[in-house]
Biopython code that builds the backbone (N, CA, C, O; Angstrom):
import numpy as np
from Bio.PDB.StructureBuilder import StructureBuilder

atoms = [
    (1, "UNK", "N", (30.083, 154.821, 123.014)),
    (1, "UNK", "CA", (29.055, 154.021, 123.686)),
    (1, "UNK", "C", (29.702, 152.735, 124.203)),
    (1, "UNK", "O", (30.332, 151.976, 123.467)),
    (2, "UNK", "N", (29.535, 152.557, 125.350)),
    (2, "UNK", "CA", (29.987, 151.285, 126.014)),
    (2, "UNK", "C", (28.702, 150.472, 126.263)),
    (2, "UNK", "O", (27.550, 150.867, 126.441)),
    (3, "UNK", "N", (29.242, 149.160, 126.224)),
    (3, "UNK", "CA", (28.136, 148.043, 126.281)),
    (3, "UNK", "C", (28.860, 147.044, 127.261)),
    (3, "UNK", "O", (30.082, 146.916, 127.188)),
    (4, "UNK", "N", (27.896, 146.126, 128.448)),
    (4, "UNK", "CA", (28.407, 145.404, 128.921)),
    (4, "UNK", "C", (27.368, 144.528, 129.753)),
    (4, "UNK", "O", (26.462, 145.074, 130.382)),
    (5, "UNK", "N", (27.509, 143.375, 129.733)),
    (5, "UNK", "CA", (26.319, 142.479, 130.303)),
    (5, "UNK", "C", (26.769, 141.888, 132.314)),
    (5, "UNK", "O", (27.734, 141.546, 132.998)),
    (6, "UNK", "N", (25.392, 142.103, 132.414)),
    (6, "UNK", "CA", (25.493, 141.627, 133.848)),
    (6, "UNK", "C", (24.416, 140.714, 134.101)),
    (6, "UNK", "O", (23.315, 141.010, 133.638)),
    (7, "UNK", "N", (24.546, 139.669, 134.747)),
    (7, "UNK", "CA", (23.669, 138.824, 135.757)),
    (7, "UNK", "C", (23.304, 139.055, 136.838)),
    (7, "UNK", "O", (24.109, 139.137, 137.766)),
    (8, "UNK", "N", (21.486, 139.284, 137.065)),
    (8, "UNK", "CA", (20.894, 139.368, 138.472)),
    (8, "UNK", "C", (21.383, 137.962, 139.541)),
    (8, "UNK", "O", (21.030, 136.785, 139.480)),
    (9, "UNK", "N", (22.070, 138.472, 140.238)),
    (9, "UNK", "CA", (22.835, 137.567, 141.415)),
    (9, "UNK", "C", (21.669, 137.309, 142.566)),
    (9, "UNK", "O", (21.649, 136.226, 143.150)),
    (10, "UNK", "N", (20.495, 138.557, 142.935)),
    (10, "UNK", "CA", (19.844, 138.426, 143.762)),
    (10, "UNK", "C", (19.107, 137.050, 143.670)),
    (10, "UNK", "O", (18.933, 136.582, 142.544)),
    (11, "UNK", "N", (18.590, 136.258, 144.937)),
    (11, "UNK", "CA", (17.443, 135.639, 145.178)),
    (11, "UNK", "C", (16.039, 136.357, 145.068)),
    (11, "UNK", "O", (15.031, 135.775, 144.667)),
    (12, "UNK", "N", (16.071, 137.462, 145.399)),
    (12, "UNK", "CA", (14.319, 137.986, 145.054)),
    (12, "UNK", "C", (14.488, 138.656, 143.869)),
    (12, "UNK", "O", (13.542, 139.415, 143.659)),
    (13, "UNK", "N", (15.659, 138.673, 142.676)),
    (13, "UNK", "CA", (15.553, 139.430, 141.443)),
    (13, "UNK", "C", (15.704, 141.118, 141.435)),
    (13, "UNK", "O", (15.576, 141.553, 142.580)),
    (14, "UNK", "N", (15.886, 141.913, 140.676)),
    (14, "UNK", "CA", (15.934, 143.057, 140.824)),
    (14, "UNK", "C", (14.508, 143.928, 141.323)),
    (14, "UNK", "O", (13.757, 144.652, 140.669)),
    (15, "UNK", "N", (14.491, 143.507, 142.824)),
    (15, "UNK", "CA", (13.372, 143.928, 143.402)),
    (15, "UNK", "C", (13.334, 145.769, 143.519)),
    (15, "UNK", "O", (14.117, 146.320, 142.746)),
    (16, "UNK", "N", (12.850, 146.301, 144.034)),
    (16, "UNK", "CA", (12.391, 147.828, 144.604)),
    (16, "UNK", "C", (13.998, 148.456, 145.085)),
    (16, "UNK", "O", (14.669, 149.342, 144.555)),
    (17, "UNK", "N", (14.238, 147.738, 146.110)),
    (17, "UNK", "CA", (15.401, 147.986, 147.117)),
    (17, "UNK", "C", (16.799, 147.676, 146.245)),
    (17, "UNK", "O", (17.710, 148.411, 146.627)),
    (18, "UNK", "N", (17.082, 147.014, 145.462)),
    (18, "UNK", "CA", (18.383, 147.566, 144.111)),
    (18, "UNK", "C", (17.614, 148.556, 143.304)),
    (18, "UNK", "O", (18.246, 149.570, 143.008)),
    (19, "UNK", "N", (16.404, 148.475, 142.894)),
    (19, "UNK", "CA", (16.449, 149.214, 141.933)),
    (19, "UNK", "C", (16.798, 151.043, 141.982)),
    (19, "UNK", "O", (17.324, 151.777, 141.146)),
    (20, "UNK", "N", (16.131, 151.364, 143.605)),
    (20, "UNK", "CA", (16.800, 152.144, 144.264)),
    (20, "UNK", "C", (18.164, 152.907, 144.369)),
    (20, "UNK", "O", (18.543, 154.078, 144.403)),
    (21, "UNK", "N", (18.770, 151.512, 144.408)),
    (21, "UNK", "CA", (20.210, 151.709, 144.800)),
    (21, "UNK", "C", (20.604, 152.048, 143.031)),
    (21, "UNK", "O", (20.785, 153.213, 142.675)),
    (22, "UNK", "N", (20.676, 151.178, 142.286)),
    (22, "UNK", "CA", (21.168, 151.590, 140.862)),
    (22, "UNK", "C", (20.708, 152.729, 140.336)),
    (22, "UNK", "O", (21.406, 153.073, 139.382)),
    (23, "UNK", "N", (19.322, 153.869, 140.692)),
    (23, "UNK", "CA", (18.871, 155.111, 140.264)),
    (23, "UNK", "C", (19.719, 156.091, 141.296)),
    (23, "UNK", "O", (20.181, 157.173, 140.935)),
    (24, "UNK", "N", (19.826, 155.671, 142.340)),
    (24, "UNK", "CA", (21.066, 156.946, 142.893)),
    (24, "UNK", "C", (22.348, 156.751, 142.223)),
    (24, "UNK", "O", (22.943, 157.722, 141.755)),
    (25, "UNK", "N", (22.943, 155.246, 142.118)),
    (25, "UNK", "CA", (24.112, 155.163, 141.666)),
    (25, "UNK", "C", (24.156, 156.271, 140.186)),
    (25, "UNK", "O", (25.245, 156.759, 139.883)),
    (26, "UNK", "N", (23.024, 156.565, 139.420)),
    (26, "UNK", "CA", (22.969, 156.945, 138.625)),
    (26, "UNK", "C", (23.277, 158.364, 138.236)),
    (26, "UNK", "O", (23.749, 158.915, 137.242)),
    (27, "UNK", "N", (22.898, 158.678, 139.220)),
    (27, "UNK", "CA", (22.130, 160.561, 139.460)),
    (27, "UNK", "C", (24.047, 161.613, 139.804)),
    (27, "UNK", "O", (24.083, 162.842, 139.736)),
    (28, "UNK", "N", (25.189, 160.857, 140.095)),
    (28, "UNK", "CA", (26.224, 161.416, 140.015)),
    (28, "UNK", "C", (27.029, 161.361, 138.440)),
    (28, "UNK", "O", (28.131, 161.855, 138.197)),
    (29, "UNK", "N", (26.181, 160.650, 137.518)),
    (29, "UNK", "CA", (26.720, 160.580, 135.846)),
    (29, "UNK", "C", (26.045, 161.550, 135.062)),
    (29, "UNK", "O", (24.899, 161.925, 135.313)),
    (30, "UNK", "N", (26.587, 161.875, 134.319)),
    (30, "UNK", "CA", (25.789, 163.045, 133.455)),
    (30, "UNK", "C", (25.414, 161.542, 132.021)),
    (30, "UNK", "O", (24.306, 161.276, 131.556)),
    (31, "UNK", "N", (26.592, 160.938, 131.714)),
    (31, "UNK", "CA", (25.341, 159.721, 130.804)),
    (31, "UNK", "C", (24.710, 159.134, 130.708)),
    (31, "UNK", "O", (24.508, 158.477, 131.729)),
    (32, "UNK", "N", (23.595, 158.702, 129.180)),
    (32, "UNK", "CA", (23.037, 158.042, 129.576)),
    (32, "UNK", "C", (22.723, 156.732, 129.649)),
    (32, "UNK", "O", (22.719, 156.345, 128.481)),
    (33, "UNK", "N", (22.417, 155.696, 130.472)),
    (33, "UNK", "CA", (22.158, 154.165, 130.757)),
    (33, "UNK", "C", (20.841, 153.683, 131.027)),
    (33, "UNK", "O", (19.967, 153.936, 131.856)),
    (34, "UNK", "N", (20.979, 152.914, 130.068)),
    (34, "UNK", "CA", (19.780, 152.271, 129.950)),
    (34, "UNK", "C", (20.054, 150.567, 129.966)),
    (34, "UNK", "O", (20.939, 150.173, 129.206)),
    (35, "UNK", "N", (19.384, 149.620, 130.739)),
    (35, "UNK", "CA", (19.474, 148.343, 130.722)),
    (35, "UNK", "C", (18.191, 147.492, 129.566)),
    (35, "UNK", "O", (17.104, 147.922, 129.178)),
    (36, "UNK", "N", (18.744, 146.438, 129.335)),
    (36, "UNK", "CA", (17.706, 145.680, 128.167)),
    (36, "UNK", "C", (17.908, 144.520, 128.617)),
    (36, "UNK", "O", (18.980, 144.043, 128.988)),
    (37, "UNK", "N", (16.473, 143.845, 128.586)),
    (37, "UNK", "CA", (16.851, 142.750, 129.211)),
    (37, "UNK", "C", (14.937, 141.960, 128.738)),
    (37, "UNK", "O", (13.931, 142.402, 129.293)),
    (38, "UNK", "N", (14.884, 140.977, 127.826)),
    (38, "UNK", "CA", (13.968, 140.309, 127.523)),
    (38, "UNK", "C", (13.255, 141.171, 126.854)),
    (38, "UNK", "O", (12.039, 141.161, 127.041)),
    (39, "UNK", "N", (13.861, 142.157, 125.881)),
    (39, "UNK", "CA", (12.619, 143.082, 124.511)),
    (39, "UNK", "C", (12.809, 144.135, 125.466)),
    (39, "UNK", "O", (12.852, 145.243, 124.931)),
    (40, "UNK", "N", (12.926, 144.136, 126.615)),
    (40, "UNK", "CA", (12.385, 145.856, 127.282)),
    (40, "UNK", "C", (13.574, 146.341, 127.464)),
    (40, "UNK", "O", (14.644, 145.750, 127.604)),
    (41, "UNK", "N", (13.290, 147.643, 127.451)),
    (41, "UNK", "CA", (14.389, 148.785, 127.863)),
    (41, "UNK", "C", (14.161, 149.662, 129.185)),
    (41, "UNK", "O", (13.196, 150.426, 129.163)),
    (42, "UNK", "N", (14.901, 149.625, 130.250)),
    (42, "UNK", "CA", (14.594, 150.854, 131.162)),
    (42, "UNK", "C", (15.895, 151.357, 131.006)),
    (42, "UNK", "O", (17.003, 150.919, 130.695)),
    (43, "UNK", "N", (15.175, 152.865, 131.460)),
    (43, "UNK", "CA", (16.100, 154.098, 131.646)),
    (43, "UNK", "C", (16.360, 153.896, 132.990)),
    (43, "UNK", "O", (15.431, 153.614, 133.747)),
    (44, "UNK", "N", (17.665, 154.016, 133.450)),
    (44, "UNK", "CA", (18.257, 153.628, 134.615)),
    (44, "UNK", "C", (18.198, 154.922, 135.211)),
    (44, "UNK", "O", (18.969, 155.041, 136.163)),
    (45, "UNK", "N", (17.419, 156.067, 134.899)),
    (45, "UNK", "CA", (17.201, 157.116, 135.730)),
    (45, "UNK", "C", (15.753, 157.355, 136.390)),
    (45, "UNK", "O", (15.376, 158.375, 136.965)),
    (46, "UNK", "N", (14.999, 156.107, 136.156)),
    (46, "UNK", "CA", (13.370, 155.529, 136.241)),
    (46, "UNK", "C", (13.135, 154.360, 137.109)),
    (46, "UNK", "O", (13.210, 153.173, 136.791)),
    (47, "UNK", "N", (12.802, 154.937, 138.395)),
    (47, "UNK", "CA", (12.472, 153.664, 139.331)),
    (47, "UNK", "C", (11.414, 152.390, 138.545)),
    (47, "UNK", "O", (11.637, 151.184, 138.650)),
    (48, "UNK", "N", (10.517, 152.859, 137.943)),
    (48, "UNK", "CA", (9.582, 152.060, 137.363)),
    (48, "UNK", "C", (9.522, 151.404, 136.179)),
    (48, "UNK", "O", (8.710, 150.695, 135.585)),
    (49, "UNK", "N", (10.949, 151.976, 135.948)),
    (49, "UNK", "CA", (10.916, 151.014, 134.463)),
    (49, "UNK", "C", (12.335, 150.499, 134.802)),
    (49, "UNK", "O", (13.010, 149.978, 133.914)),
    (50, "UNK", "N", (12.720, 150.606, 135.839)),
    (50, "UNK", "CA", (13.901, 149.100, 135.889)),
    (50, "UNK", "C", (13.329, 148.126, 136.758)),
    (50, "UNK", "O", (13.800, 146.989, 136.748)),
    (51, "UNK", "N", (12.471, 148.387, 137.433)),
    (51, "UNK", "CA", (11.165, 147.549, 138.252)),
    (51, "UNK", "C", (10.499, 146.373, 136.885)),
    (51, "UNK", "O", (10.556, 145.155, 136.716)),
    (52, "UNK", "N", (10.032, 147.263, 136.296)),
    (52, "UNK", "CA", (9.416, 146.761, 135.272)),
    (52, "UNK", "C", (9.828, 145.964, 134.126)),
    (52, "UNK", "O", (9.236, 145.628, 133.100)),
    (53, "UNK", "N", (11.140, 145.727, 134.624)),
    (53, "UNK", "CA", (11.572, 144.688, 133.647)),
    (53, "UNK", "C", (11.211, 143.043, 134.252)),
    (53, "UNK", "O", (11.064, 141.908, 133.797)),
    (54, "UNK", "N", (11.184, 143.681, 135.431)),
    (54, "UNK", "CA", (10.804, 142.077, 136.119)),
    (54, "UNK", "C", (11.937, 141.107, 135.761)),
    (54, "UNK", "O", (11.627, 140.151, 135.050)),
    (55, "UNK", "N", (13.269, 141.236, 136.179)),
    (55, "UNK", "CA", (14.527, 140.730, 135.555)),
    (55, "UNK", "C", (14.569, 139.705, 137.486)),
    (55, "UNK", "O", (14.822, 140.044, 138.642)),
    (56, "UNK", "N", (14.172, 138.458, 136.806)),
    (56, "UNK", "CA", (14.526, 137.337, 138.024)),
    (56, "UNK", "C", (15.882, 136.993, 138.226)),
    (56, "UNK", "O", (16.760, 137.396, 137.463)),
    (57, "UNK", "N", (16.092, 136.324, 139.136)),
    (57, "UNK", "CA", (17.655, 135.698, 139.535)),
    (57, "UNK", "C", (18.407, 134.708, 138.521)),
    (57, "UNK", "O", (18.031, 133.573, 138.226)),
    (58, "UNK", "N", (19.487, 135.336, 138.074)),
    (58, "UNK", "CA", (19.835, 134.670, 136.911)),
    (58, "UNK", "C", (19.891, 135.571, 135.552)),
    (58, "UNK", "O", (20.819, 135.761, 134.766)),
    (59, "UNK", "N", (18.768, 135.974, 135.566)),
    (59, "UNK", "CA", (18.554, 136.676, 133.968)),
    (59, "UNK", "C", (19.947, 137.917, 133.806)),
    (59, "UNK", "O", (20.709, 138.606, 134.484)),
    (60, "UNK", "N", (19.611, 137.597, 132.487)),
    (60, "UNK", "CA", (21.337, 138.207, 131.572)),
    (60, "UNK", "C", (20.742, 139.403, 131.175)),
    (60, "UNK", "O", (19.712, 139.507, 130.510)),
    (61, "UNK", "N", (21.711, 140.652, 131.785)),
    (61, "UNK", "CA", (20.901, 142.693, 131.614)),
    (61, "UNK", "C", (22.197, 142.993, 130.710)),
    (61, "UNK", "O", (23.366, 143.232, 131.012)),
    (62, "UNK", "N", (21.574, 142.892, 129.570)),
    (62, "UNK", "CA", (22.840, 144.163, 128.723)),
    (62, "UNK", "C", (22.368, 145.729, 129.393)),
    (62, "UNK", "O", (21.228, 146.051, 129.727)),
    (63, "UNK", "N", (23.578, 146.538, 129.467)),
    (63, "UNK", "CA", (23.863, 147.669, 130.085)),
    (63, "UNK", "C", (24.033, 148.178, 129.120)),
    (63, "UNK", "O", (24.525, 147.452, 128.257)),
    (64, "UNK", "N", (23.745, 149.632, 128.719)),
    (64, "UNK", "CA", (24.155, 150.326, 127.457)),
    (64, "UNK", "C", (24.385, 151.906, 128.131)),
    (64, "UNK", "O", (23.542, 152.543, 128.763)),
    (65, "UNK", "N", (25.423, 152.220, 127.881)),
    (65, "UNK", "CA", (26.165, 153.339, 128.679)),
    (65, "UNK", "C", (26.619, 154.361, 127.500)),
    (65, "UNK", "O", (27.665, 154.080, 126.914)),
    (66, "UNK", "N", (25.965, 155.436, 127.140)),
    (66, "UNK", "CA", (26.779, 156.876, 125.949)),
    (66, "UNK", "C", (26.892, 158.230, 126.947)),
    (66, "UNK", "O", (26.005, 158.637, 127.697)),
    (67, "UNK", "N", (27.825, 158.637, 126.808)),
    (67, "UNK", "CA", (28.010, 159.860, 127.649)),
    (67, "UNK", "C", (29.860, 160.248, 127.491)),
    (67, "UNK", "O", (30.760, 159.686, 126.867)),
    (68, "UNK", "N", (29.833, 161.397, 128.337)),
    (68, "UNK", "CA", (31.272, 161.708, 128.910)),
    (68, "UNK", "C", (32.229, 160.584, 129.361)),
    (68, "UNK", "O", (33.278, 160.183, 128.856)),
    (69, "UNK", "N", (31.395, 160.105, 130.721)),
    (69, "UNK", "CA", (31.949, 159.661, 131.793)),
    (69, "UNK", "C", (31.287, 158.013, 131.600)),
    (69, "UNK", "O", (31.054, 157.405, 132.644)),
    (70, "UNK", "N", (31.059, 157.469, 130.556)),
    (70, "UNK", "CA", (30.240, 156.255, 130.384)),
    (70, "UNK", "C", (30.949, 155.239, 130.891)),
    (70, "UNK", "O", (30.253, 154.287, 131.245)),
    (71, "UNK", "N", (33.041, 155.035, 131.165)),
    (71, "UNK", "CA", (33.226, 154.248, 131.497)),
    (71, "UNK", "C", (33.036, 154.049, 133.108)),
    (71, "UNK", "O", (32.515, 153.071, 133.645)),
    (72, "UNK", "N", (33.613, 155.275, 133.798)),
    (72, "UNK", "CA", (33.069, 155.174, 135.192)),
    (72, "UNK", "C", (31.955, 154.884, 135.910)),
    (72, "UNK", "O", (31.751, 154.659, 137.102)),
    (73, "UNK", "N", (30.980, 154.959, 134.514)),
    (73, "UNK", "CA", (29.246, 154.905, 134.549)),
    (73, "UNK", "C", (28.651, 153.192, 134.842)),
    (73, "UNK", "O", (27.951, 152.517, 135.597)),
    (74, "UNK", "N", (29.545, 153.123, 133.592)),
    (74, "UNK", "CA", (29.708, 151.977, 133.743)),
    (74, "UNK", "C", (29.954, 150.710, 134.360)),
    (74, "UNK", "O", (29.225, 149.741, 134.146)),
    (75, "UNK", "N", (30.925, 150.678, 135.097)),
    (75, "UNK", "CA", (31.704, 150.254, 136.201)),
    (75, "UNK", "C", (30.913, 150.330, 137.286)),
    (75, "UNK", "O", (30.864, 149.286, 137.936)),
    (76, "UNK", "N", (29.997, 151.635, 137.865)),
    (76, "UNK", "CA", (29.670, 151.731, 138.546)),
    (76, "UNK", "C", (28.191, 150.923, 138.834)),
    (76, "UNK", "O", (27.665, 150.746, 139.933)),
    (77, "UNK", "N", (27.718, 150.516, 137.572)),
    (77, "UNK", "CA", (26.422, 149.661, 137.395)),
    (77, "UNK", "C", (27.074, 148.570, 137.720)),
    (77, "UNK", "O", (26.706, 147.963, 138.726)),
    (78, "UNK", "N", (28.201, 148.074, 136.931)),
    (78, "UNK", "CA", (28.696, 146.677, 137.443)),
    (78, "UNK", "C", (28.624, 146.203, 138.676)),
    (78, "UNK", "O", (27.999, 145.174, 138.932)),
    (79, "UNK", "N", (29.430, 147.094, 139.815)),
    (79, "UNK", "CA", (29.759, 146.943, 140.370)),
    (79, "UNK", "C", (28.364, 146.766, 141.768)),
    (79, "UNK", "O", (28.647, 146.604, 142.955)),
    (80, "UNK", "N", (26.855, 146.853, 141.199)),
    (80, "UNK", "CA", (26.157, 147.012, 141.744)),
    (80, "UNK", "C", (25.757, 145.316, 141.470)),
    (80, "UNK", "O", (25.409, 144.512, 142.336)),
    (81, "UNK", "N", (25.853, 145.171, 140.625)),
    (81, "UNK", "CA", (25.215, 143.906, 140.246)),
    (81, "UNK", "C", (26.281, 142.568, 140.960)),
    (81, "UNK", "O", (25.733, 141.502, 141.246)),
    (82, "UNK", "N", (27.531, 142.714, 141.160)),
    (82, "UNK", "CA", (28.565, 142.138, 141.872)),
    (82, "UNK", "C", (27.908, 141.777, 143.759)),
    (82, "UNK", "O", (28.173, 140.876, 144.556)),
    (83, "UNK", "N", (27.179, 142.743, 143.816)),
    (83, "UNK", "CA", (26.883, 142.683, 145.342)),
    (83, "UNK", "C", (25.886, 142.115, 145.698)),
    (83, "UNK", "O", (25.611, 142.043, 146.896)),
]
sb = StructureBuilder()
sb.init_structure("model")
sb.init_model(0)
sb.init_chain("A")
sb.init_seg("    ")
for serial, (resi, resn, name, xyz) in enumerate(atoms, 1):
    if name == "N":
        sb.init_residue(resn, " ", resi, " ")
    sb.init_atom(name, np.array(xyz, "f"), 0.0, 1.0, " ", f" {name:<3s}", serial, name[0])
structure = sb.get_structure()
């Protein structure tokens, strides 16, 4: 299990249009990731519950990644939150 924290960089927060983007980023990993962030958990394979964290600009997302391929999985969430 890999663990790794990221900061929402956006000005409108992890709106509709990332959350999007991080559920496709998802759908080429066979593990699984889930973000936590203020008590809640979404499954990063769930438009509505990474919506539903309501994670504003700034706020700190632990990433929690178990699988095969969790480091590439991994990386690949990062690298979403970088942009």
């Amino acid at each position: 299990m890999r663990h790794a924290r990221v900061t929402v960089p956006w000005r409108e927060g992890l709106h509709l249009r990332r959350a999007v983007k991080l559920v496709r980023a998802t759908h080429s990993f066979s593990s699984t990731i889930s973000l936590k962030c203020g008590g809640r958990i979404a499954d990063l394979r769930s438009l509505l519950s990474i919506v539903a964290l309501c994670a504003t600009m700034g706020t700190v997302i632990e990433v929690e990644v178990a699988g095969e391929d969790e480091q590439d999985a991994t990386r690949s969430v990062e690298q979403i939150f970088l942009h």
